[in-house]
N, C-alpha and C positions, 0 to 999 in steps of 0.2 A: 951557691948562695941561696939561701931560702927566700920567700915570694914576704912581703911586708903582710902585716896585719891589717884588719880595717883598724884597730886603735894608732896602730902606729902611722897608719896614711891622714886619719883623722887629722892627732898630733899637731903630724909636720902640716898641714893644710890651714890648721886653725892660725899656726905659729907664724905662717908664712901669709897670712891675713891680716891679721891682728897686729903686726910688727912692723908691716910694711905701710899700713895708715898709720899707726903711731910716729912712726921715725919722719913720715911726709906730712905728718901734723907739727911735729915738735922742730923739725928741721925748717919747712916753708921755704922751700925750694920750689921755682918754677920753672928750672934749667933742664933741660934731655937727660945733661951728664949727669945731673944731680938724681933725677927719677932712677936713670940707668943704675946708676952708683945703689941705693936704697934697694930697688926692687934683686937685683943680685945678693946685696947682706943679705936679705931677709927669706933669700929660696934658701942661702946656703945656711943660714939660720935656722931656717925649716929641714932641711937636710939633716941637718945635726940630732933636730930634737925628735927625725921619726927614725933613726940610726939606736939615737937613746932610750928611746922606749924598750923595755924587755920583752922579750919574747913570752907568751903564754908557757913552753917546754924547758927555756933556759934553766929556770932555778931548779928543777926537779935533777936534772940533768949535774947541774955543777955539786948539786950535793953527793949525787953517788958515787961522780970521781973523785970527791974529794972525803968520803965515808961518813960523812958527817949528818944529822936529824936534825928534824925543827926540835926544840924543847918540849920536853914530856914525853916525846918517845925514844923508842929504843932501838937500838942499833944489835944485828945482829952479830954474834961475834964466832968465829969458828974455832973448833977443841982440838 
């Protein structure tokens, strides 16, 4: 399994900040279970969104197995 990016540790970090005061603002819970509860969505929320960040090598990669180019260029083809 390859090592995460800094974009994609960013990401999940920002996500799992950002989410988790929003949801303790908008919820206004002052219960344990309820923090507990929040602060779980919002790692696994975070999880998600540094999972879904692409990779800097992905797309270069998924095109040659699949033989395909950006637009405008061209594809070599063999005789």
């Amino acid at each position: 399994m390859p090592r995460p990016t800094v974009a994609q540790l960013a990401y999940g970090a920002s996500t799992v900040i950002f989410s988790t005061v929003a949801m303790l603002l908008l919820s206004r819970t002052s219960s344990g279970l309820g923090i507990t509860v929040i602060a779980l969505a919002a790692l696994a929320l975070g999880l998600l969104v540094s999972m879904t960040v692409p990779s800097p090598g992905s797309r270069g990669t998924q095109r040659e197995a699949a033989g395909t180019a950006p637009e405008g260029e061209r594809v070599p083809t063999a005789l």
